[in-house]
C-alpha positions in Angstrom: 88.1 26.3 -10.4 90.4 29.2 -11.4 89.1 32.7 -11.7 92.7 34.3 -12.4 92.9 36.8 -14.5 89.2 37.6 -14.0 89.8 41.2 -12.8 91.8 42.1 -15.7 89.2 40.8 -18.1 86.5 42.7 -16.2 89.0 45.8 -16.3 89.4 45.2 -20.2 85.6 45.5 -20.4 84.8 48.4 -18.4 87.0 50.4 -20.0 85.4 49.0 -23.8 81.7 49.9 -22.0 83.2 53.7 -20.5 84.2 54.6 -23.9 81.1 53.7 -25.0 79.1 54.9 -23.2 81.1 58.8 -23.5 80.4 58.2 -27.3 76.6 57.9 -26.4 76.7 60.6 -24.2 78.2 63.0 -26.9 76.3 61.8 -29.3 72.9 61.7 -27.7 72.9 66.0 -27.2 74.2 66.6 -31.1 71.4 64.5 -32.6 68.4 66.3 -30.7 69.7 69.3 -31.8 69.9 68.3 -35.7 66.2 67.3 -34.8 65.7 71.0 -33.6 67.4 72.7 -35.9 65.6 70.4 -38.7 62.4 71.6 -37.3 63.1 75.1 -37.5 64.7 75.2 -41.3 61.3 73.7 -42.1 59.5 76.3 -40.4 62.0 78.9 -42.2 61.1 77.0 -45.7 57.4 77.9 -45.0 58.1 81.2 -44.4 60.4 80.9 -47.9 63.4 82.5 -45.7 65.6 80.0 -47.7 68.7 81.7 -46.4 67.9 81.4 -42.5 66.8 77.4 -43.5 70.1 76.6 -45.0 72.3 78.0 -42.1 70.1 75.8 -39.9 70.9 72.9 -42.0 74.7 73.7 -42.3 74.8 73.5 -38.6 72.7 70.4 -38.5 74.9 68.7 -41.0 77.8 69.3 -38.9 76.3 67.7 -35.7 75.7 64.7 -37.6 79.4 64.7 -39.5 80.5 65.2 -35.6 78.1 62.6 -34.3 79.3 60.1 -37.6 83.1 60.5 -36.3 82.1 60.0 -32.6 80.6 56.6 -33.4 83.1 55.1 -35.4 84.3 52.7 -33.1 80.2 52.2 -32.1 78.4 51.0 -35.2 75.9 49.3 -32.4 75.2 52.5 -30.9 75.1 54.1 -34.4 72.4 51.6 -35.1 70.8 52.2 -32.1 67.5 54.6 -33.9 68.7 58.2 -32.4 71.0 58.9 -34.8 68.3 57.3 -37.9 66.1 59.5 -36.3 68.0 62.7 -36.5 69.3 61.7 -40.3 65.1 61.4 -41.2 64.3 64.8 -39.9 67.5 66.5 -41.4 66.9 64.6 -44.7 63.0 66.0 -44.5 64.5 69.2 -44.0 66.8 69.1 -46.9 64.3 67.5 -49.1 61.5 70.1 -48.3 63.9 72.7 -49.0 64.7 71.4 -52.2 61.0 70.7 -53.7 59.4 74.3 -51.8 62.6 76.2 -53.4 62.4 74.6 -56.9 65.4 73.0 -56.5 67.0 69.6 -57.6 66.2 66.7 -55.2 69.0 66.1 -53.1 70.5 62.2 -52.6 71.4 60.4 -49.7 75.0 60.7 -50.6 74.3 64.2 -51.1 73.2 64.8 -47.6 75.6 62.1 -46.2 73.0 59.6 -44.5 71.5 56.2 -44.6 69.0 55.1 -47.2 66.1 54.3 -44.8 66.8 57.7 -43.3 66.7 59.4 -46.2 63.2 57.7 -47.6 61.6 57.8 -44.1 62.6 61.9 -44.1 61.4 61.8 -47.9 58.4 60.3 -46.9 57.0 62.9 -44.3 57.9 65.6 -46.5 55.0 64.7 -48.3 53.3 66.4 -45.1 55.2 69.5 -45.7 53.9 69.6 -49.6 50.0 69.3 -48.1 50.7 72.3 -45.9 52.4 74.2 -48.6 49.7 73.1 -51.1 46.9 74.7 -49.1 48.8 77.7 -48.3 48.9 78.2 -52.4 45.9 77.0 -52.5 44.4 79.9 -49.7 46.8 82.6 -52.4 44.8 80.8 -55.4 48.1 79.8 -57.0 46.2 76.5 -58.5 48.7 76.0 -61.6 51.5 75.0 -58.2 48.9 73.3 -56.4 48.8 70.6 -59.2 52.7 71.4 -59.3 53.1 70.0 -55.0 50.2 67.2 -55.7 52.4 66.0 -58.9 55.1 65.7 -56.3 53.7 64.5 -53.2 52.3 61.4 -55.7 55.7 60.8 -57.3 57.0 60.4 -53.5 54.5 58.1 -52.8 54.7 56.1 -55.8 58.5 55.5 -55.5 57.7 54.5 -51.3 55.6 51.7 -52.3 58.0 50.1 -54.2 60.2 49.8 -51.3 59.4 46.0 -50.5 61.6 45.3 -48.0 61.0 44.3 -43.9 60.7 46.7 -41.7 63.7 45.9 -39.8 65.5 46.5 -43.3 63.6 50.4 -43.9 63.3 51.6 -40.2 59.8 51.2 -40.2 59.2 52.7 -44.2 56.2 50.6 -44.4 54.4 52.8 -41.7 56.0 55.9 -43.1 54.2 54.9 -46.5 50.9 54.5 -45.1 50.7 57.7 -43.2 51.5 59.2 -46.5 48.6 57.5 -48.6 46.4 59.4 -46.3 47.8 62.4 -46.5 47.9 62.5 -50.5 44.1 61.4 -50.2 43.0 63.9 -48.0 45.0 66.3 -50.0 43.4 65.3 -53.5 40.3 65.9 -52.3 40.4 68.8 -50.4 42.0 70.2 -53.9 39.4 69.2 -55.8 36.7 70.7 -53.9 38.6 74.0 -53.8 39.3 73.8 -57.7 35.7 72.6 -58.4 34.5 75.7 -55.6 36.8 77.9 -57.8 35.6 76.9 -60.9 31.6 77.5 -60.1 32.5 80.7 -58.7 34.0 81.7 -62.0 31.4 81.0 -63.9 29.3 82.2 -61.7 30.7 85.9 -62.1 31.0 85.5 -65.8 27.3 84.9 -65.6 26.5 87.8 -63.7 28.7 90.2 -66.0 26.8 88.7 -68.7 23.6 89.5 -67.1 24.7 92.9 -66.8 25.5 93.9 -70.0 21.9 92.9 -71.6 
């Protein structure tokens, strides 16, 4: 048995698994910090400081363009989930934005990520269109209230029809569900507060009508 040669294959290799392995390593750091900076935009959006949000999401974008041309040699480490999962919370971010600010629905080419990342991201915004809700619900803006429920169903009525496997949608169908209880909880807790709204109304309108005989 001949083993020649086996130190340069091995040399071959390691070098193939350093490079790698750098490529992770600069990678890893740029897509936490999309998932940071994601975070905070969102927390801007709520606070409507739509300015402050979209320099957050500039500099996200750029980690992930950075992070995109790191990788290029490494689609398996591209695959690997850390870069989906930065993609999801930048395309919440972006689509949060968009629906809180009145503005026109991004795409996934838009935003320059994957299709499951960009319907996972979608998905949870509906979470960010509860929160929103109830704080216009708390200001008694009812006419948006219908406005955010409109749109958190639409979302949710375009994930179901996502009937692929999971291995397919990173994990969509879970997304999906988590949704359907959001957008129930929400609908009810709106219709309470609408129906609460509605007795106190007329409640008033009694009492001034009470008064004037």
């Amino acid at each position: 048995m001949k083993t020649d040669g086996l130190n340069d294959i091995a040399d071959g290799i390691r070098e193939h698994l350093d490079a790698k392995h750098r490529a992770r390593e600069q990678a890893l750091p740029l897509t936490r910090e999309v998932i940071r900076l994601s975070a905070n935009a969102i927390r801007a959006v709520h606070r409507h400081e739509f300015p402050a949000a979209e320099a957050l999401l500039r500099k996200a974008r750029s980690n992930l363009e950075q992070t995109e041309m790191g990788l290029t040699e490494h689609r398996d480490i591209f695959h690997a989930g850390f870069v989906h999962d930065a993609q999801k919370e930048f395309a919440e971010a972006q689509t949060t934005l968009a629906l809180i600010a009145g503005r026109p629905l991004p795409s996934p080419d838009d935003l320059g990520v994957m299709g499951a990342s960009y319907l996972n991201g979608l998905g949870e915004t509906v979470g960010e269109l509860r929160r929103h809700l109830l704080d216009s619900l708390r200001s008694g803006d009812i006419a948006h209230c219908e406005e955010c429920l409109a749109a958190m169903g639409d979302i949710y009525d375009v994930l179901v029809t996502m009937d692929y496997p999971e291995a397919v949608t990173s994990g969509l169908r879970r997304t999906t569900d988590a949704m359907r209880g959001i957008l129930e909880r929400t609908r009810g807790d709106f219709t309470m507060a609408y129906v609460q709204r509605n007795l106190e109304q007329r409640l008033r309108e009694l009492e001034e009508r009470l008064e004037r005989r």
